[in-house]
N, C-alpha and C positions, 0 to 999 in steps of 0.2 A: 549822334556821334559827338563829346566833347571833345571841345576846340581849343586845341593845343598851344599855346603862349610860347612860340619857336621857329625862330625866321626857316619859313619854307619857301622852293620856290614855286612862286604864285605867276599862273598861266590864264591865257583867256579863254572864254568857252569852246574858241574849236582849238582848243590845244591838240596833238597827237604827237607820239614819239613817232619816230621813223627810223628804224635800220638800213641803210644802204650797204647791204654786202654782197657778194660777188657770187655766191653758188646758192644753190637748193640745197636744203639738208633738211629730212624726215628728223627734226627734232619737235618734241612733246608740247603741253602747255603749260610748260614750266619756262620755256624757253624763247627768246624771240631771233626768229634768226631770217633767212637772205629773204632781203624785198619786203616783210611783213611789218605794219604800225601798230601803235599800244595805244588808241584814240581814248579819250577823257571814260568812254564807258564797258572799256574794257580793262583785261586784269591779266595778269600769269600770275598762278600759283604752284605751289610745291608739291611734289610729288606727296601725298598723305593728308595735302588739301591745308596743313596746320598754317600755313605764312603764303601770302599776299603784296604782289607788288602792282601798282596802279596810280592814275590818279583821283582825285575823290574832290568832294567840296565838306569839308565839316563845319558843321553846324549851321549858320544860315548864311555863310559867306557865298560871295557869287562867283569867285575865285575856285581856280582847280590847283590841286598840290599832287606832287608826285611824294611817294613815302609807303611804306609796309603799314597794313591798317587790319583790323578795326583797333587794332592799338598800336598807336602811330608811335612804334620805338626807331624810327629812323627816317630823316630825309635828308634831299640831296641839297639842301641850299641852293641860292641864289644863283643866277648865272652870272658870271663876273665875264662882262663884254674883253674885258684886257687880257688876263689872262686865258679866255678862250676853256674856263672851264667851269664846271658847278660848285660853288665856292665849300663843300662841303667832301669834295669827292675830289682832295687833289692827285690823288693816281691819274687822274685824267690826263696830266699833261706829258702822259706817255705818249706823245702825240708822234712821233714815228713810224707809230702802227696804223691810229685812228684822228679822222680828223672830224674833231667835235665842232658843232655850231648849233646857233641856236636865231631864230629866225620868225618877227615880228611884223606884221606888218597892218592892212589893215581888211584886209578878206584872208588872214588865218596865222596861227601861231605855231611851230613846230622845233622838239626839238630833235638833231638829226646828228646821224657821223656816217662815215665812209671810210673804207678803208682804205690807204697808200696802193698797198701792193695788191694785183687783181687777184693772185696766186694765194694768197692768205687765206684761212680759214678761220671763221671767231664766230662765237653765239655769247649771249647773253642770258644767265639761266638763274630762276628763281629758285635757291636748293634749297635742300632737306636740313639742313643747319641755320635755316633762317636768316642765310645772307646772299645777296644777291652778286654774281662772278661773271668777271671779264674772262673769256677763258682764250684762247690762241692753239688751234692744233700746229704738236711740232710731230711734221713728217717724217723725220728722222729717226722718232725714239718713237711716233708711232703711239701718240699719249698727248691729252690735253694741257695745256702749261699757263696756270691761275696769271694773268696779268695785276689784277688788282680784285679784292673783295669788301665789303661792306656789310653789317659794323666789323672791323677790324678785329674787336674780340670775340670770343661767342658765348661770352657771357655779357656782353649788352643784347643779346638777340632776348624778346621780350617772350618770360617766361618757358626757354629752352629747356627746361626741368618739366613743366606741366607743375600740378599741384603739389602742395607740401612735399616739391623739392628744392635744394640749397643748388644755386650754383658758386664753386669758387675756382677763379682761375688758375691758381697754383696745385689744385689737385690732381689726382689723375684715378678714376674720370673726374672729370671737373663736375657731373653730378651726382648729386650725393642724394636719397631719401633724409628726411628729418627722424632725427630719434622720436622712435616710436611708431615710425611709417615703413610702408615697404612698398616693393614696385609693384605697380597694377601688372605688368605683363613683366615678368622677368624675362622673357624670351626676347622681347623688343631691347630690355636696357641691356642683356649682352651686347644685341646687335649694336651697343651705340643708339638706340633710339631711343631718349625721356621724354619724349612729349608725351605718353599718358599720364605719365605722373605717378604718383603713389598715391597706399590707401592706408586705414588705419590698423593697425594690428589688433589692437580693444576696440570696441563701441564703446564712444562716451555715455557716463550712465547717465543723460538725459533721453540717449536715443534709445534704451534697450529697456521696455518696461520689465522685465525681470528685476531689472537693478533699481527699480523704484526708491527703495529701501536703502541702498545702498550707500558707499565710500563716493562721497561730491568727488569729480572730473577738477582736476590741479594743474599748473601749468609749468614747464618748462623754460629755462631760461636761458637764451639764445644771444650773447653780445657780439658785437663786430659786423652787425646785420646791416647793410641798407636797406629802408623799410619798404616792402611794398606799396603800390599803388591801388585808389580805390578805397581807401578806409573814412570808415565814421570820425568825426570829432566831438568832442565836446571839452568842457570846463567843469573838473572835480576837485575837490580840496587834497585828495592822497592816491597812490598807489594803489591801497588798498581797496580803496572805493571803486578806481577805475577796474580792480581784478573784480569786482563783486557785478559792476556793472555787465562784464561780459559773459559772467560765469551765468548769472540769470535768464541770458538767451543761448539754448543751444544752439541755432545758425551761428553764431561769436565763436570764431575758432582761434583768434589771438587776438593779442592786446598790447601796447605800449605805451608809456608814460612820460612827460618830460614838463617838470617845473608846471601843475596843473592842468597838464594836455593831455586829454584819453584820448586815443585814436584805437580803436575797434574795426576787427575785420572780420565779415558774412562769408560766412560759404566757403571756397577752396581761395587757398590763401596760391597767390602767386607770384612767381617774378624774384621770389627771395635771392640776394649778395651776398654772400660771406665775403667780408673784408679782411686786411693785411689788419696785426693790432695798432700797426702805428697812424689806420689811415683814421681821418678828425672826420671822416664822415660816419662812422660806425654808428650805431645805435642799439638796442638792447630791445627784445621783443619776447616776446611770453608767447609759448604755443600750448593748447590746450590739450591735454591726453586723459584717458580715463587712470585711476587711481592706480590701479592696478600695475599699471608702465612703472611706477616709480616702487624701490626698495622697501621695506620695512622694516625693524632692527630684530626681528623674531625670524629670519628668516636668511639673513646676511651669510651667517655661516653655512647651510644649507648651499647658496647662491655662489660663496668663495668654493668651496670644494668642487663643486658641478663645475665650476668657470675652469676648475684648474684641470681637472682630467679631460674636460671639452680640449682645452688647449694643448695636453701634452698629446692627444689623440691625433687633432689636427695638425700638429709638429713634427707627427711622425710619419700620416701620409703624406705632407708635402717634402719631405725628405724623400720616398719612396718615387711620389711623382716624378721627382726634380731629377733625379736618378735614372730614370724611364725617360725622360726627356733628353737628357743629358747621351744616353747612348742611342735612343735615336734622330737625334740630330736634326730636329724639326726647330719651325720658326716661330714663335705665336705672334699673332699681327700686331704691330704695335698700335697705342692707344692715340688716338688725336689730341693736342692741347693745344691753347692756344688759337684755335681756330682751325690751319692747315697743318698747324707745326706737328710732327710727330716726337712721341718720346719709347725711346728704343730700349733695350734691354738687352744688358752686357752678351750676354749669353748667345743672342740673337743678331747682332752684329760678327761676334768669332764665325757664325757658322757663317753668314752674308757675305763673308770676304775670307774665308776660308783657314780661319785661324791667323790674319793681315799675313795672309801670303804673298800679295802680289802688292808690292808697293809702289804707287807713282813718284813719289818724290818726297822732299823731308824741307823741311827747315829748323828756326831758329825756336819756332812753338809746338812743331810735333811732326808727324809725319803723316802722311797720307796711301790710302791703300783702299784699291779696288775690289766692290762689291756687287752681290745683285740679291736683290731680297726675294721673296716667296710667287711675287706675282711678275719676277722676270724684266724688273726695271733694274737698271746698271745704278750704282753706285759710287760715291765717291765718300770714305769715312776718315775724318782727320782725327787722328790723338792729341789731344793737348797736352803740351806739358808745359810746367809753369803754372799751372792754375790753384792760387791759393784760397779761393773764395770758395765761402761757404754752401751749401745747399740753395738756400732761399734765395742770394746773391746772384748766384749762376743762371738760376734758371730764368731770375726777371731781365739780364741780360740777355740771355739768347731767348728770350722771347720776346725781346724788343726786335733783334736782331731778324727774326723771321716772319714778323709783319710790314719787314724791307723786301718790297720785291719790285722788278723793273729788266726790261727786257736784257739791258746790259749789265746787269749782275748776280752772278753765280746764284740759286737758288738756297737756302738753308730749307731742305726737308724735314730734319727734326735732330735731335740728343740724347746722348743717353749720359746720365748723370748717377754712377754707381760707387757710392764711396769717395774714394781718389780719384776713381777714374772718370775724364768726362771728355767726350766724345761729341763730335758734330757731322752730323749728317745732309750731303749736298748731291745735287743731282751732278750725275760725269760729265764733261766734257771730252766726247770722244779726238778731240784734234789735240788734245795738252795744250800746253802753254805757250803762249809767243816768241819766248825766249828760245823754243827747237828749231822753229821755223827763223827766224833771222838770222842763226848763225850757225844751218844746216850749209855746208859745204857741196851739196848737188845742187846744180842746176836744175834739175827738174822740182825738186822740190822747193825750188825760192818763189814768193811770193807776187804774184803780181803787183804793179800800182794799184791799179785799180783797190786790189781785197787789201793790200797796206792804208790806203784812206777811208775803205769801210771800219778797219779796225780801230784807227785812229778818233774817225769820227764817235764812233760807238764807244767806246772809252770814256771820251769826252764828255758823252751826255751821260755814264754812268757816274762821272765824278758829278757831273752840277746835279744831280739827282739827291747825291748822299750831301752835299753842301747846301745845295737851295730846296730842296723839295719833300725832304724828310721833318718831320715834326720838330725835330730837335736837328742840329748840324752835325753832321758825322765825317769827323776828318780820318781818312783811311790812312796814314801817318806811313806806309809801305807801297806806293806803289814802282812798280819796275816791271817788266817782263813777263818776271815767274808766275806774277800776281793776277796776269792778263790768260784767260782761259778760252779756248776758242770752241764753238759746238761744231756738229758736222757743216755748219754750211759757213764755216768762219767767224762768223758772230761774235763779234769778241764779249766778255764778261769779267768783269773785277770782281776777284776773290780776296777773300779775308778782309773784307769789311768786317768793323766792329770790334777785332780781336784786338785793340789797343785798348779799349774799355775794358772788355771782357780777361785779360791778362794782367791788368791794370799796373803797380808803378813797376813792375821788373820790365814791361815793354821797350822802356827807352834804352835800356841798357841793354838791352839783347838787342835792339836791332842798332843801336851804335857801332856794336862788335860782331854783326854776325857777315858774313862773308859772302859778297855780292848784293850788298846793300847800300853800302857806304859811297858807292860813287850814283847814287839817286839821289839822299839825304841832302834838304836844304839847308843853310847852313845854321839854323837858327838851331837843330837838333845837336850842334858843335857847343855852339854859343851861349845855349842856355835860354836864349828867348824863349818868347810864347809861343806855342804852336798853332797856324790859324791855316786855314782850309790852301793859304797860301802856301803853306809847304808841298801839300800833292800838287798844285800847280807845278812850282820847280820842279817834282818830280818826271809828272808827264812832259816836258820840256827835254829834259833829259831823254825821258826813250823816245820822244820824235827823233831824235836823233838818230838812235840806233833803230825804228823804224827806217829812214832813207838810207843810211846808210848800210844794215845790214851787219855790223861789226860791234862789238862791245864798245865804249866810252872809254875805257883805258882799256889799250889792246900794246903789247910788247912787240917790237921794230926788230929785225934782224940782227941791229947794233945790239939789240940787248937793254936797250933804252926805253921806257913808256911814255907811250905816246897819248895825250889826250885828244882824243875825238873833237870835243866842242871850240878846245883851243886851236886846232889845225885847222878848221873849220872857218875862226873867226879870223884867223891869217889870208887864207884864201879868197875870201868874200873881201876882205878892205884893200888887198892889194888884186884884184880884178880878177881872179883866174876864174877857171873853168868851173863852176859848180857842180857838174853830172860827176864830177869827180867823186863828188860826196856821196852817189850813190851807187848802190849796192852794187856790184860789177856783174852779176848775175844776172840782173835785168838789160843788160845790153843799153845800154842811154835812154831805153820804152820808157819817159814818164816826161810830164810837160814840164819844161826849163825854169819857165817863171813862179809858177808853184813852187818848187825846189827852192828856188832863190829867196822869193819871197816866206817862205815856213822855216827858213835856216835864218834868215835877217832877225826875222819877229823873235826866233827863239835865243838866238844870240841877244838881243834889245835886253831879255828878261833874266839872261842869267848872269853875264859879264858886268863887271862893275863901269862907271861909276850909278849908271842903271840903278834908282830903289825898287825895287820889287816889290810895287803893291800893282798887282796884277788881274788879268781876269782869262776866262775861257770862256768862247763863246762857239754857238754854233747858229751860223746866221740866215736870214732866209731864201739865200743861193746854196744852200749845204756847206757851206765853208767852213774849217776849225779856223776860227782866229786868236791869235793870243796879243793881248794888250798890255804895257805897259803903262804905269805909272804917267809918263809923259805922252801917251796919245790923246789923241783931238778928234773931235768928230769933224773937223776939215783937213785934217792930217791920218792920209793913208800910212805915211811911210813909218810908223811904226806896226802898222797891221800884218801883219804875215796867215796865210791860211791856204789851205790845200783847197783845192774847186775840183769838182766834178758836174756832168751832168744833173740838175736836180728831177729826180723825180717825184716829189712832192713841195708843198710850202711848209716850212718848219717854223716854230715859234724859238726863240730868242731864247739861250738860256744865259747865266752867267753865275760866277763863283764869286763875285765880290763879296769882301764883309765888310 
């Protein structure tokens, strides 16, 4: 096995994983699931056998590595003791769910996680797409829910195509056979499955002694390629040379050139990139086909006519198809990209939601409207509007957007990008939004404390996720209420992340003016500053508020007069009154005093002047939200404010500073 030049992480000989989960589950050996360890000499593989996950020793190292082999195109990095997670896998510090360690010592090495809750259900499974999944069952909808996956796209998954095939991200499918190739099993690549790969449509005339005689095997010219792995090199003076050098062995199925470099590749070429043209990694590769693949000038005409009635032919059935389709009202599945991401087809959403009959709600960028697709999972499909970005634009945006996943944010399942029209696609939240439930006028239906600090808290760590934990920083520049989605069992979830990028500069001005925003907005979105992950802080500051108290933030007085919430608030708390005041009158005083006092002080510190506002959110390892001001001290509580509860786990530290 060659030995890979790529910080892995390196274990001692009785290394073993270990799952500590809570149930038995009849899952496969693809999966590792409750009680069962993954010791150095064992493996899960994928259903179809093609991908492997394990640890190994390559080449004559003494050291074991975890990683997908015998072509190591992924591993999980180091263990970073601080952060408590694999420095290459940081979904991990979804630590909520599970609690990662990893454990040293000197009779054995292991590394291990447990879950929080006994009640939970998680396996760990080596799939058929060559990446290996966190996955979490949710009881409710009765369907498995991707915590985190690895590699991220699935076109780093090594040789996802099989042979002389191309994979490129932005298509759909995203594999493609090479001109001049076709699929070994066309029955598998319907199904979504390339790993056989394709074959050649000619034999090159080396291989066919008929063609002895014959038109020499020419090659194709393929740019924007990142080159496959596994090739010969050598030092030739031209191009030329280098095509002659390959054409002369027929094992040489391609070839490429750069400033005197031949590099030649044997046998089934694999692993091919098609790149964006602007990416500096592209390269140019020559694939090899028999003569016959390519045009001749005695023949072209022949080739134009044939192509043109081919095509009016097939113009016409898929007009008749589409017709037939169209009046029976069927769905065809959509296509996977992107990895989980799906992309949907206009057509196929009208019927999924019944022609957006049934609408949950609207704003400032589109409106939203309940659906359920073919295999009876509920939906949620928002219309954009506003969206003036191009094709290629859109789609590298919301597939940034849906390789964000974490337990406290709204899921993106996939898009549909049809013309003008462009569509996103999320999983429902059967409970709606925060905003019904705070300032629903039954009593029965107002919220406990208790599920008001589950929501809070959860919140919370959905913000430092999109601030600390995502690759790049993602300020949700909207949060309020609306924006807070709750699943059947309360779970809160931030929605519309992303869509400030994705809407790009008309954002600011539609949520300046759009109604029921504006008493969130920090005020830097007034002023013209910069906008930095500090402004959602202010935000959720703001609905703590109307979390305790249950009321809008400006809410109109009998006089006729408005009244602000955080300024009555800050009157009350300096001149000593009663604080249960401030909460919801629904809950009858049910919630601890000092909490209350203490979460209205902290939030008051961060929003009132003359207070600067370089702030943080933390969630700390008693489960407390705290919020920090600019002038706190780590021997000064009294700026800390934070809701406690019960903890039922140890949690690590998040925070939103920039």
């Amino acid at each position: 096995m060659e030995k890979m030049n790529i910080p892995w992480l390196i274990l001692s000989l009785q290394i073993f994983i270990f799952f500590s989960l809570n149930r038995q589950l009849a899952f496969g050996a693809d999966t590792i699931s409750a009680n069962q360890s993954l010791s150095g000499t064992q493996t899960i593989v994928s259903s179809g056998g093609h991908f492997v996950l394990g640890f190994f020793k390559p080449g004559n190292s003494s050291n074991y590595y975890i990683g997908m082999w015998s072509e190591q195109y992924w591993t999980s990095g180091a263990w970073d003791p601080q952060r408590r997670i694999l420095s290459l896998v940081p979904e991990m510090r979804l630590n909520e769910i599970y609690n990662y360690s990893y454990v040293s010592n000197e009779n054995e090495s292991y590394f291990t996680y447990s879950l929080y809750d006994p009640s939970t259900i998680s396996r760990f499974v080596m799939d058929v797409s060559g990446q290996i999944k966190q996955l979490s069952w949710l009881e409710s909808s009765q369907r498995w829910s991707l915590i985190w996956s690895e590699p991220r796209q699935q076109c780093e998954v090594y040789a996802i195509c099989g042979a002389f095939g191309s994979c490129n991200e932005k298509a759909l499918p995203f594999c493609n056979c090479l001109t001049g190739f076709e699929p070994k099993s066309e029955s598998d690549w319907n199904l979504s499955d390339f790993s056989k790969g394709c074959k050649r449509k000619t034999q090159l005339q080396c291989e066919d002694p008929t063609l002895a005689h014959g038109k020499s095997d020419k090659f194709l010219e393929m740019p924007n390629i990142k080159l496959p792995q596994h090739e010969q090199s050598m030092t030739v003076g031209s191009i030329s040379e280098c095509e002659s050098t390959c054409l002369k062995n027929c094992s040489c199925n391609a070839y490429a050139y750069d400033s005197g470099d031949c590099k030649v590749w044997m046998g089934d070429v694999l692993d091919l990139k098609l790149l964006t043209e602007d990416s500096s990694n592209g390269r140019t590769i020559y694939i090899r086909l028999a003569a016959s693949e390519f045009s001749s000038s005695s023949n072209k005409s022949g080739i134009i006519i044939g192509a043109v009635a081919g095509t009016v032919g097939v113009v016409l059935c898929l007009v008749v198809f589409a017709m037939l389709r169209w009046r029976r009202g069927t769905m065809r599945n959509p296509k996977a990209v992107e990895g989980s991401l799906l992309a949907f087809g206009y057509r196929d959403l009208q019927i999924a939601t019944k022609n957006f009959s049934e609408k949950l709600g609207s704003g400032g960028f589109g409106s939203v409207f309940k659906g359920m697709l073919a295999d009876s999972s509920v939906i949620a499909v928002k219309q954009l509007e506003r969206i003036n970005q191009g094709e290629k634009q859109f789609r590298t945006e919301v597939s940034t957007i849906g390789t964000i996943q974490h337990v406290n944010l709204v899921r993106l399942r996939g898009f549909c990008s049809d013309g003008g029209r462009k569509l996103l696609v999320y999983d429902y939240m059967p409970k709606g939004s925060l905003d019904a439930h705070l300032v629903h006028e039954s009593n029965s239906d107002a919220l406990d404390w208790k599920t008001r600090y589950q929501i809070a808290l959860g919140t919370a760590r959905g913000l430092v996720y999109l601030h600390e934990k995502c690759r790049d920083c993602i300020i949700h520049c909207d949060i309020k209420p609306e924006n807070i989605l709750l699943d059947a069992e309360f779970c809160p979830k931030v929605a519309d992340f992303g869509l400030a990028k994705l809407v790009g500069r008309d954002f600011s001005r539609v949520l300046t003016t759009m109604r029921g925003t504006r008493g969130y907005l920090a005020p830097e979105w007034i002023s013209g500053v910069a906008i930095t992950p500090k402004a959602d802080v202010y935000s959720y500051g703001m609905m703590l508020f109307e979390i305790v108290s249950g009321r809008r933030n400006s809410q109109q007085s009998e006089d006729g007069k408005v009244r602000f919430i955080p300024t009555w608030a800050a009157s009350l708390i300096t001149e000593g009154g009663d604080v249960l005041s401030l909460l919801d009158p629904r809950l009858n005083g049910v919630a601890p005093v000092e909490e209350i006092s203490r979460l209205c002080k902290g939030v008051l510190d961060l929003h009132l002047p003359p207070v600067p506002r370089s702030l943080q959110v933390l969630v700390d390892e008693q489960e407390h939200v705290l919020l920090l001001s600019e002038s706190s001290s780590a021997e000064s509580s009294q700026s800390r404010s934070y809701i406690s509860t019960p903890s039922h786990a140890k949690s690590s530290t998040f925070s939103t500073t920039s």
